[in-house]
CHARMM internal coordinates of N, CA and C (Angstrom, degrees):
IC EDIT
DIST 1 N 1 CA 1.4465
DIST 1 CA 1 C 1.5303
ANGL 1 N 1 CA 1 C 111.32
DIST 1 C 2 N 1.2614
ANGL 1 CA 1 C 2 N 109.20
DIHE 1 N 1 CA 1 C 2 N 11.73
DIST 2 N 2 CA 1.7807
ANGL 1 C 2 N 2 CA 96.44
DIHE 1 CA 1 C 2 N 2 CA 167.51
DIST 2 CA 2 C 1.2369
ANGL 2 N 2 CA 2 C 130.69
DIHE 1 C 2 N 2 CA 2 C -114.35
DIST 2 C 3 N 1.2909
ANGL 2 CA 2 C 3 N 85.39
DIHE 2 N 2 CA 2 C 3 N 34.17
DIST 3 N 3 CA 1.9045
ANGL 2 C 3 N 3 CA 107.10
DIHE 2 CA 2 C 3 N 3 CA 157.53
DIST 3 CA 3 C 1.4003
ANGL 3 N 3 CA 3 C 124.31
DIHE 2 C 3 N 3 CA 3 C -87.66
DIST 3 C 4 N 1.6606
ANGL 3 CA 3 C 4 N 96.63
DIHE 3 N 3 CA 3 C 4 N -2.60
DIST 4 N 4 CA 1.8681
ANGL 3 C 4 N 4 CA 90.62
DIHE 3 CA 3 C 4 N 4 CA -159.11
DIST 4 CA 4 C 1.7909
ANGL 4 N 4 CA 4 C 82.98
DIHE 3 C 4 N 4 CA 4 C -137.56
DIST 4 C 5 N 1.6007
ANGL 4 CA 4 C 5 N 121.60
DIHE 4 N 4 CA 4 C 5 N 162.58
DIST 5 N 5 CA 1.2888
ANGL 4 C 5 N 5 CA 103.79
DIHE 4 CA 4 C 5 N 5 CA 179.89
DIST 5 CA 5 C 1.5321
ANGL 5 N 5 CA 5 C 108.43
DIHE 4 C 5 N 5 CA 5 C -97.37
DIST 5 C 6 N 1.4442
ANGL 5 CA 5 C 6 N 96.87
DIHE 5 N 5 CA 5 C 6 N 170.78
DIST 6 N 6 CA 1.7893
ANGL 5 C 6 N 6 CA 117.99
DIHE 5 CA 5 C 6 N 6 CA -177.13
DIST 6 CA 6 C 1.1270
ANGL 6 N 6 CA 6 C 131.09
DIHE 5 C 6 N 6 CA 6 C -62.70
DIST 6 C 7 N 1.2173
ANGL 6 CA 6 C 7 N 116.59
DIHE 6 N 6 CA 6 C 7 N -40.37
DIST 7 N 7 CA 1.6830
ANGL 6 C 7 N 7 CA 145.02
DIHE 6 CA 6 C 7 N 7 CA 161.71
DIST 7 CA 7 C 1.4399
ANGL 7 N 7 CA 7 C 103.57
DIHE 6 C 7 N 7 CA 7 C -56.28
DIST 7 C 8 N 1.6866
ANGL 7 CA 7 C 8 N 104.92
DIHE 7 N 7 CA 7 C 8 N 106.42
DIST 8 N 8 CA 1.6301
ANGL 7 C 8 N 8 CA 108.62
DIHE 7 CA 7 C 8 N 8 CA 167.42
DIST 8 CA 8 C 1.9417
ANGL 8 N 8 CA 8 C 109.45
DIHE 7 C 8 N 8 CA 8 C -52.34
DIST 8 C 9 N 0.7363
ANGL 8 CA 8 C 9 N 116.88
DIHE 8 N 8 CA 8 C 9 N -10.95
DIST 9 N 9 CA 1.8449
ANGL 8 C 9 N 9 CA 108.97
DIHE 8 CA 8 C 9 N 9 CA -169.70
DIST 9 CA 9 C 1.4650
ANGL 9 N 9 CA 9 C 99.76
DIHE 8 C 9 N 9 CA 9 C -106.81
DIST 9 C 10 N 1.2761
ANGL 9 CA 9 C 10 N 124.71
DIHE 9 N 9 CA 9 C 10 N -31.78
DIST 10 N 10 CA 1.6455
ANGL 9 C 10 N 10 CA 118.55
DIHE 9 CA 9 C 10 N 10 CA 145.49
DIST 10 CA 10 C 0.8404
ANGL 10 N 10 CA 10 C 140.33
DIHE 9 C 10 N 10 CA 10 C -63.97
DIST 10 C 11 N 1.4424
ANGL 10 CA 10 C 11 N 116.31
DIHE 10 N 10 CA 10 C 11 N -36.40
DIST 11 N 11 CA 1.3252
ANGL 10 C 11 N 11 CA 123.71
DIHE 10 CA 10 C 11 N 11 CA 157.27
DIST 11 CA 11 C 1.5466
ANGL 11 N 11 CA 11 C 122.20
DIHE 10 C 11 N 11 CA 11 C -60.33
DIST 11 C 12 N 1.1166
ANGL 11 CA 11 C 12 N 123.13
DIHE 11 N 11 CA 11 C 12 N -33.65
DIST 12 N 12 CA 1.2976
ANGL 11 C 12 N 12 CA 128.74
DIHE 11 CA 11 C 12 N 12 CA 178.44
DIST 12 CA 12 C 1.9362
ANGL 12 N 12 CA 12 C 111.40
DIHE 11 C 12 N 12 CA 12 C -59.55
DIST 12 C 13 N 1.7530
ANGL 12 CA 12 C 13 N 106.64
DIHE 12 N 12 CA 12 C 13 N -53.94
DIST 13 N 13 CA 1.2225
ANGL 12 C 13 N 13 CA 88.77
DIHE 12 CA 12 C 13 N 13 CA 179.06
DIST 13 CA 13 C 1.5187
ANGL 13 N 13 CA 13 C 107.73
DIHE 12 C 13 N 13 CA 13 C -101.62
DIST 13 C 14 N 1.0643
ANGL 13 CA 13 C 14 N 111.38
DIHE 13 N 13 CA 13 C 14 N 36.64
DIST 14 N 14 CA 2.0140
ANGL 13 C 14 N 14 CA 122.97
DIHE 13 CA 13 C 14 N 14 CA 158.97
DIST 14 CA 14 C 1.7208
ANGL 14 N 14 CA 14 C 97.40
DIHE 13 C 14 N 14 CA 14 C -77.46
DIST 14 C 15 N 1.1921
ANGL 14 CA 14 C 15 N 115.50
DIHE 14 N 14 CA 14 C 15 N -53.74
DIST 15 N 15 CA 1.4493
ANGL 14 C 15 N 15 CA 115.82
DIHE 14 CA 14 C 15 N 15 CA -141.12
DIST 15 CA 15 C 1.7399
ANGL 15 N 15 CA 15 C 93.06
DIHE 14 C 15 N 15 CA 15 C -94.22
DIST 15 C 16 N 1.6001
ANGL 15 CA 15 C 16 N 105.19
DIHE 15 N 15 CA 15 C 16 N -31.76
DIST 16 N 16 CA 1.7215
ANGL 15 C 16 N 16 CA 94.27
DIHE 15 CA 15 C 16 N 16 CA -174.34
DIST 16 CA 16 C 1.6706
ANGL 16 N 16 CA 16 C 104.31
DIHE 15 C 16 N 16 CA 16 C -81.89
DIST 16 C 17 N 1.1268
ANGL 16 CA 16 C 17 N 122.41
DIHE 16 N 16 CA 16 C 17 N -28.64
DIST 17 N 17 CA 1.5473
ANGL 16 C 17 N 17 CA 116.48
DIHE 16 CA 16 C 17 N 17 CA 158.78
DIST 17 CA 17 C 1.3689
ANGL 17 N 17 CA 17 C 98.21
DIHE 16 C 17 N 17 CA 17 C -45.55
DIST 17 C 18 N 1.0098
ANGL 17 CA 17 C 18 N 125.96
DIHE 17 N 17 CA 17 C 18 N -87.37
DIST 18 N 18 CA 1.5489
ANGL 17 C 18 N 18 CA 118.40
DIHE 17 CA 17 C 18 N 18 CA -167.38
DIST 18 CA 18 C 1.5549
ANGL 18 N 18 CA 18 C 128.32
DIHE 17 C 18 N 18 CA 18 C -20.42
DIST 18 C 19 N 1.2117
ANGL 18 CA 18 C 19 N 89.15
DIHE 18 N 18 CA 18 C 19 N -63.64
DIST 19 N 19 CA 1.4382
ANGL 18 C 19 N 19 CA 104.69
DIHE 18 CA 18 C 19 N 19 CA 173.33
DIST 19 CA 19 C 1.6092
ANGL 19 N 19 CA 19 C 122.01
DIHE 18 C 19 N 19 CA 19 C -52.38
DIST 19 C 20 N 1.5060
ANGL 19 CA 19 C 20 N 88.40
DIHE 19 N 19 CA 19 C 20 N -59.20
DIST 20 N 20 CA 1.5638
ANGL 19 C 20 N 20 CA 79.43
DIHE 19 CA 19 C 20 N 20 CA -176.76
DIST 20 CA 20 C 1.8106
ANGL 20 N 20 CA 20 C 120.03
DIHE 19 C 20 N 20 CA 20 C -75.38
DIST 20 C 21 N 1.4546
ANGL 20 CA 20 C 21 N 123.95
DIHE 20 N 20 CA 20 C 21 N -12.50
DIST 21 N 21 CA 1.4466
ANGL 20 C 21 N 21 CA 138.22
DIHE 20 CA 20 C 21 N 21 CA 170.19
DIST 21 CA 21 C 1.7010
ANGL 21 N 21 CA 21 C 116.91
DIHE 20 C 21 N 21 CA 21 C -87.19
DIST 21 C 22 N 1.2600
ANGL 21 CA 21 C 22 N 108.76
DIHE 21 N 21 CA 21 C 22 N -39.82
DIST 22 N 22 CA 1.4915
ANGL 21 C 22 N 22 CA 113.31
DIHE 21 CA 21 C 22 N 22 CA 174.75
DIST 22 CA 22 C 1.4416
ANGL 22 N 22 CA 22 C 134.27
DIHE 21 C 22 N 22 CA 22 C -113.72
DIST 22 C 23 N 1.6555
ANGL 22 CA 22 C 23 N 131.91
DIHE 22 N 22 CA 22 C 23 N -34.99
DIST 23 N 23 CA 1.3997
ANGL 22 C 23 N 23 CA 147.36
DIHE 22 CA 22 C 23 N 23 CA -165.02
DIST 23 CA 23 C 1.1700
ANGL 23 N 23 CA 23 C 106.93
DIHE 22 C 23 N 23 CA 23 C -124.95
DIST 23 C 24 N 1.4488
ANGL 23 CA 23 C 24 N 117.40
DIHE 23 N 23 CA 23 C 24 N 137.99
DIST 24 N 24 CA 1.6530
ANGL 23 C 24 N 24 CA 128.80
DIHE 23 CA 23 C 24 N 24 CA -179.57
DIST 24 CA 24 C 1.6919
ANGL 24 N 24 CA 24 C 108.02
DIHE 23 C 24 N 24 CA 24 C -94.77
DIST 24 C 25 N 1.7137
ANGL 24 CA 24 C 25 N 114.00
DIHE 24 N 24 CA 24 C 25 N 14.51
DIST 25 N 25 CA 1.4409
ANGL 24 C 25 N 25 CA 123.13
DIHE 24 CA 24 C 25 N 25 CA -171.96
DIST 25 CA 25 C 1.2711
ANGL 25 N 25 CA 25 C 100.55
DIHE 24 C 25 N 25 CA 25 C -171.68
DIST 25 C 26 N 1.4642
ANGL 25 CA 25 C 26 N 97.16
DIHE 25 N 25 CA 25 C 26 N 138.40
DIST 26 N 26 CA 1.7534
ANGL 25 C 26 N 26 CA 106.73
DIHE 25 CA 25 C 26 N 26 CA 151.01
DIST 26 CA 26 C 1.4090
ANGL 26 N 26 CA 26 C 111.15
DIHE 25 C 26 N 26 CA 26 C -42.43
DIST 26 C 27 N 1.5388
ANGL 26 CA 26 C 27 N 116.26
DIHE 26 N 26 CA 26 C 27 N -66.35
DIST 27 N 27 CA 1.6877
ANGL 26 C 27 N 27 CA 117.24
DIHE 26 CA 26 C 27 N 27 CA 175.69
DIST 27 CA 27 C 1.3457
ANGL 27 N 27 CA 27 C 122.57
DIHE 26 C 27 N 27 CA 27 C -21.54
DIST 27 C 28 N 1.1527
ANGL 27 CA 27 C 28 N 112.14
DIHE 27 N 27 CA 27 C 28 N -36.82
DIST 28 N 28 CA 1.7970
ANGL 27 C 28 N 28 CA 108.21
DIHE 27 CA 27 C 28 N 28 CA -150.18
DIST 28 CA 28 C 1.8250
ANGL 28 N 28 CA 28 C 88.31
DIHE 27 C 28 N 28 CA 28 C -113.41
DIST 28 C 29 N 1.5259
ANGL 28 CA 28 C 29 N 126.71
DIHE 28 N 28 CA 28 C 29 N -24.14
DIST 29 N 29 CA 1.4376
ANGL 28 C 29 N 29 CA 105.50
DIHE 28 CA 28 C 29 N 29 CA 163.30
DIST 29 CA 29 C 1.3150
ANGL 29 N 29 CA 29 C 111.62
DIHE 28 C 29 N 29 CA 29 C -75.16
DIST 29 C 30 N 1.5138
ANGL 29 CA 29 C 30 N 131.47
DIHE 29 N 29 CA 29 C 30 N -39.02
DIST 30 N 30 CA 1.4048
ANGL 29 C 30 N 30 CA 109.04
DIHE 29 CA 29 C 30 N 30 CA 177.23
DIST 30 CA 30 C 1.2265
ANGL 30 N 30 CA 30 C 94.30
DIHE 29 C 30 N 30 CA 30 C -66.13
DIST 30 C 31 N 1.3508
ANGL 30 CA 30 C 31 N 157.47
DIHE 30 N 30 CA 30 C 31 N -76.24
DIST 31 N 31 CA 1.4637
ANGL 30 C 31 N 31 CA 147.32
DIHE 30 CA 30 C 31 N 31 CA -120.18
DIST 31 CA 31 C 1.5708
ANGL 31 N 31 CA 31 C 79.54
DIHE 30 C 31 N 31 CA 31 C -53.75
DIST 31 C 32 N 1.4621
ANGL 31 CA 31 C 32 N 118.68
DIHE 31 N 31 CA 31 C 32 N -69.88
DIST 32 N 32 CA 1.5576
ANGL 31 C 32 N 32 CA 131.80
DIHE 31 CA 31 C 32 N 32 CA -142.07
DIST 32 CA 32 C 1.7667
ANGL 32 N 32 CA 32 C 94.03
DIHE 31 C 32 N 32 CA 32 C -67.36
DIST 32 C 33 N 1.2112
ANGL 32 CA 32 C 33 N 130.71
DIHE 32 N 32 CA 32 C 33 N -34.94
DIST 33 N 33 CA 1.5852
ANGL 32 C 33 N 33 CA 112.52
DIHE 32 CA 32 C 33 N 33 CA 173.71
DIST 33 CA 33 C 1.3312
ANGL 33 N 33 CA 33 C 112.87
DIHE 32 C 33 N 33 CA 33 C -92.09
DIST 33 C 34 N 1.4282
ANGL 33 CA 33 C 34 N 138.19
DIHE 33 N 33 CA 33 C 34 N -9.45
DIST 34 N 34 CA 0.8299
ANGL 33 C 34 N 34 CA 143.53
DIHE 33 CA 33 C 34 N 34 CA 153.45
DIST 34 CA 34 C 1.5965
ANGL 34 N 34 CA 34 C 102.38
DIHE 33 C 34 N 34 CA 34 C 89.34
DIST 34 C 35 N 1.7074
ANGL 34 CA 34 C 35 N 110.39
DIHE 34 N 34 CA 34 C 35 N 58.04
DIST 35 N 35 CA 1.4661
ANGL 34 C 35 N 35 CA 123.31
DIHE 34 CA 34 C 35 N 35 CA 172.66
DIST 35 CA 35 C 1.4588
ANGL 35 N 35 CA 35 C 103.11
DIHE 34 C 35 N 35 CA 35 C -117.02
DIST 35 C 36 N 1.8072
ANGL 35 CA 35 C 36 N 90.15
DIHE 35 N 35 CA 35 C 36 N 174.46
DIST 36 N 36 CA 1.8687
ANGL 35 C 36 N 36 CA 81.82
DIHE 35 CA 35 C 36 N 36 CA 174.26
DIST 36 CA 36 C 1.4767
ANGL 36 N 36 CA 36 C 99.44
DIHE 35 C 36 N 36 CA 36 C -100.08
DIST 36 C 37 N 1.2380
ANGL 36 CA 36 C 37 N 99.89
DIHE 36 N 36 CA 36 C 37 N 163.57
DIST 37 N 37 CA 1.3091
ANGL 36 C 37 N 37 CA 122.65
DIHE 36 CA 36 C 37 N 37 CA -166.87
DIST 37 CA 37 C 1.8824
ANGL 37 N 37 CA 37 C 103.40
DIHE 36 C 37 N 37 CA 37 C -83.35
DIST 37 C 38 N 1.2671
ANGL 37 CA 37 C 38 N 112.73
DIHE 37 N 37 CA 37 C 38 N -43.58
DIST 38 N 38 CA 1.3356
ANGL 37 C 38 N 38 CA 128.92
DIHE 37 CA 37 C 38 N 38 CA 166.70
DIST 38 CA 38 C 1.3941
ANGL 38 N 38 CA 38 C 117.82
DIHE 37 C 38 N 38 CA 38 C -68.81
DIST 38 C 39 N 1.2518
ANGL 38 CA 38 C 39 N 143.42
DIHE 38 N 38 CA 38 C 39 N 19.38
DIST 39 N 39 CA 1.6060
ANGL 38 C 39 N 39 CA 150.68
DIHE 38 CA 38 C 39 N 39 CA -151.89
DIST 39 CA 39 C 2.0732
ANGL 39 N 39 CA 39 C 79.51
DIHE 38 C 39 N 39 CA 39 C -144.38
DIST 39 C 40 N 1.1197
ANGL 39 CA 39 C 40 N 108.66
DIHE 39 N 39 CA 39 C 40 N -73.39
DIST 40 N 40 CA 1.7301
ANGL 39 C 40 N 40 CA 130.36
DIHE 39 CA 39 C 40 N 40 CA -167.16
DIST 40 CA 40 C 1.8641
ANGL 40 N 40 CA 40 C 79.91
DIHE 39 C 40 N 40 CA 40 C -32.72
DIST 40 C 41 N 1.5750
ANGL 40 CA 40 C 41 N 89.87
DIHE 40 N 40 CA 40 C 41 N -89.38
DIST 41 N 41 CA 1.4798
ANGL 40 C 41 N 41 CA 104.98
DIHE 40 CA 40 C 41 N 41 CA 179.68
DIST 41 CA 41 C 1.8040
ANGL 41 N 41 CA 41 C 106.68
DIHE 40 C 41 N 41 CA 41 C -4.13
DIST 41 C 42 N 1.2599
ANGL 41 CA 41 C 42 N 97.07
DIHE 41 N 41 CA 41 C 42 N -114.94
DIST 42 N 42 CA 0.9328
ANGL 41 C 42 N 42 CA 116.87
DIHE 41 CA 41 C 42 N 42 CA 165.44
DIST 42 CA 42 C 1.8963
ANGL 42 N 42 CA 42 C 138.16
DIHE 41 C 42 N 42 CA 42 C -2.72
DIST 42 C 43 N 1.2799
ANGL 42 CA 42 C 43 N 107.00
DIHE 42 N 42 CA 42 C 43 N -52.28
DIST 43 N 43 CA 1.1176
ANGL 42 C 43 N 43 CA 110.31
DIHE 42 CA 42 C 43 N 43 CA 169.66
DIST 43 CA 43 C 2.0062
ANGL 43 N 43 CA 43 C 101.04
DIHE 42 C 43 N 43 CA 43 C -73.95
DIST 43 C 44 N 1.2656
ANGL 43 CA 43 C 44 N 111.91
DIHE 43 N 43 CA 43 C 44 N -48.97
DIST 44 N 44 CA 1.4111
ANGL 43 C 44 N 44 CA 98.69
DIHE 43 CA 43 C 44 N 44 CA -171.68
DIST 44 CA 44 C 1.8329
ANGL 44 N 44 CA 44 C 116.29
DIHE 43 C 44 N 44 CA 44 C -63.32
DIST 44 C 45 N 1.3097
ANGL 44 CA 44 C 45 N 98.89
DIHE 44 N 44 CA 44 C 45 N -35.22
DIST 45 N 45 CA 1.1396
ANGL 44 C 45 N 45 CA 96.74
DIHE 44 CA 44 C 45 N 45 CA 158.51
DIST 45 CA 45 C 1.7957
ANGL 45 N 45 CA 45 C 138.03
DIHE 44 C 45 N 45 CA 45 C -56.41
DIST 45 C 46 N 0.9766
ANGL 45 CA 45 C 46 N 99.30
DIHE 45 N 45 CA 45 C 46 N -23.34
DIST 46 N 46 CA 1.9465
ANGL 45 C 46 N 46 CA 103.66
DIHE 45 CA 45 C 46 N 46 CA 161.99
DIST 46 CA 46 C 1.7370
ANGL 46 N 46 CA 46 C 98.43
DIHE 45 C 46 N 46 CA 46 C -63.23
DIST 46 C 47 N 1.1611
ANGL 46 CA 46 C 47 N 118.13
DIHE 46 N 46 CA 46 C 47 N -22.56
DIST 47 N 47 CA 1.4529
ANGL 46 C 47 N 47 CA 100.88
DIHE 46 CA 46 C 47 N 47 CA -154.61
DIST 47 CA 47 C 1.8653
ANGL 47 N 47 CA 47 C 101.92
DIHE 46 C 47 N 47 CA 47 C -112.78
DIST 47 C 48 N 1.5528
ANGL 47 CA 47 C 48 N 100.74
DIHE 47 N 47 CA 47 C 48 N -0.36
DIST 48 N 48 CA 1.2164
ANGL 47 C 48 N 48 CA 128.20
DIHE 47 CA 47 C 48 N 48 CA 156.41
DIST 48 CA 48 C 1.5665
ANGL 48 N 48 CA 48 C 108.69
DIHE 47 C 48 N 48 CA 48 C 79.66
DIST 48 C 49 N 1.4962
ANGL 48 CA 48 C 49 N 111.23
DIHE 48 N 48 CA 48 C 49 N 38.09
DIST 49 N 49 CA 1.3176
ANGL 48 C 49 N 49 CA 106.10
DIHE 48 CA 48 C 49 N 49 CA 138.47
DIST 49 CA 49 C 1.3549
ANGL 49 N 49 CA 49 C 140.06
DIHE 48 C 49 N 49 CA 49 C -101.91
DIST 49 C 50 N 1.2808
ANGL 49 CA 49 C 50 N 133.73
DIHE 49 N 49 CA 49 C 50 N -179.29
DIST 50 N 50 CA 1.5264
ANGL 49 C 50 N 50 CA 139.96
DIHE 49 CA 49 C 50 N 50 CA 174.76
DIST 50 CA 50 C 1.2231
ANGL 50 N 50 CA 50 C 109.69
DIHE 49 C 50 N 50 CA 50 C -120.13
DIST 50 C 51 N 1.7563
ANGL 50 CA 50 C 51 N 113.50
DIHE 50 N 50 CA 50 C 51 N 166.56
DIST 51 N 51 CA 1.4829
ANGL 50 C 51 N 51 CA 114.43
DIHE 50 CA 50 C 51 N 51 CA 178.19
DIST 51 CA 51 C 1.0154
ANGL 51 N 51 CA 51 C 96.43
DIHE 50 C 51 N 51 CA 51 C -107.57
DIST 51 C 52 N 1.8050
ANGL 51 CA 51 C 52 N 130.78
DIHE 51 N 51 CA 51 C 52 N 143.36
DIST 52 N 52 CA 1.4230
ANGL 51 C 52 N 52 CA 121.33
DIHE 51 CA 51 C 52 N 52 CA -175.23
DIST 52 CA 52 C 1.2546
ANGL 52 N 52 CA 52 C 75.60
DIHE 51 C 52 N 52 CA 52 C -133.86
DIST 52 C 53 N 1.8853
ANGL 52 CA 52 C 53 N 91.44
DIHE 52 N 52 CA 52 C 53 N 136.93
DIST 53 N 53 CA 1.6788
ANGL 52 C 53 N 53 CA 96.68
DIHE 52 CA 52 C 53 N 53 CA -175.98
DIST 53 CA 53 C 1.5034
ANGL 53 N 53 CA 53 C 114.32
DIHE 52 C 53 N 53 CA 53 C -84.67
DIST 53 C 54 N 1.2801
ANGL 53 CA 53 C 54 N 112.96
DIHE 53 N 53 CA 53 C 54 N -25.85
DIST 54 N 54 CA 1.2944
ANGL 53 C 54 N 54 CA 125.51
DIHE 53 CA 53 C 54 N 54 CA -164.47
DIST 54 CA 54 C 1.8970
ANGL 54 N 54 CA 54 C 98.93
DIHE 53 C 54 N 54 CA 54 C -53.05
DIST 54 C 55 N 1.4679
ANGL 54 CA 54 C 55 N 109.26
DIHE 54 N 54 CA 54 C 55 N -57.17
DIST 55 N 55 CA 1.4989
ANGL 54 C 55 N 55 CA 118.96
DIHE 54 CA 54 C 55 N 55 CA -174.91
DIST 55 CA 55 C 1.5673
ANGL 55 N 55 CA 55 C 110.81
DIHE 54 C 55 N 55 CA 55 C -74.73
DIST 55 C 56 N 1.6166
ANGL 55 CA 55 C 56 N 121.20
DIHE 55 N 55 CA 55 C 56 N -22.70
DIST 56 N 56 CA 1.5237
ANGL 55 C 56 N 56 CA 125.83
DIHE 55 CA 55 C 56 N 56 CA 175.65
DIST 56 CA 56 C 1.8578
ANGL 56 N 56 CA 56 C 88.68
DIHE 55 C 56 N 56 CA 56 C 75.86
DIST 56 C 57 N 1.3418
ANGL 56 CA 56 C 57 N 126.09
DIHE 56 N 56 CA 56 C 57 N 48.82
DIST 57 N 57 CA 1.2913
ANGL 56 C 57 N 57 CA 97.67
DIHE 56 CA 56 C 57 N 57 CA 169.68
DIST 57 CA 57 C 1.7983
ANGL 57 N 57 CA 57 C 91.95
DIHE 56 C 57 N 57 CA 57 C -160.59
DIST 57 C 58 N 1.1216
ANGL 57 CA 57 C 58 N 116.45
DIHE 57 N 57 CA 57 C 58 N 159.17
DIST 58 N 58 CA 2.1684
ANGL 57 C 58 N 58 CA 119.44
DIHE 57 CA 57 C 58 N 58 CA 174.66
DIST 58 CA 58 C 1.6534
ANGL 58 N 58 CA 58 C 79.99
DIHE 57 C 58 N 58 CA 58 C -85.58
DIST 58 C 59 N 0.9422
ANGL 58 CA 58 C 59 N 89.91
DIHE 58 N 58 CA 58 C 59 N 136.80
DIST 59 N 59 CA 1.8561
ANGL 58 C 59 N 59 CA 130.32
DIHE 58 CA 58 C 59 N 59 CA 164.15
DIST 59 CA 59 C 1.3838
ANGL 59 N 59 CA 59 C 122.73
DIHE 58 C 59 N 59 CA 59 C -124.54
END
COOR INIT
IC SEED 1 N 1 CA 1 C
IC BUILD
C-alpha cells in the first residue's frame, strides 16, 4: 500500500482520477498497482464513501 496515499481524502481523489483517466474497474487498478482491494475499500469507507460500479467512481 505505498503506492497509493494514506489520507482517506487523498486517497479518494488518487483512485477516482484513476479510474476515471486510466481503469474500467476498481479490480484492474488494484490488480495493476498491486494494492488490496479490501484496504482501498475500507479506508474510504471510514470517510463514508462507496464504489458504485455502474459510474467506476466512490461517491
Amino acid at each position: 500500500m505505498d503506492r497509493i496515499p494514506k489520507d482517506p481524502v487523498m486517497l479518494l481523489s488518487f483512485v477516482n482520477l484513476k479510474l476515471r483517466d486510466y481503469y474500467d474497474s476498481l479490480e484492474k487498478l488494484c490488480e495493476d498497482l498491486d494494492v488490496s482491494e479490501a484496504e482501498i475499500l475500507e479506508r474510504l469507507r471510514s470517510i463514508e464513501y462507496h464504489y458504485d460500479r455502474e459510474r467506476n467512481q466512490f461517491v
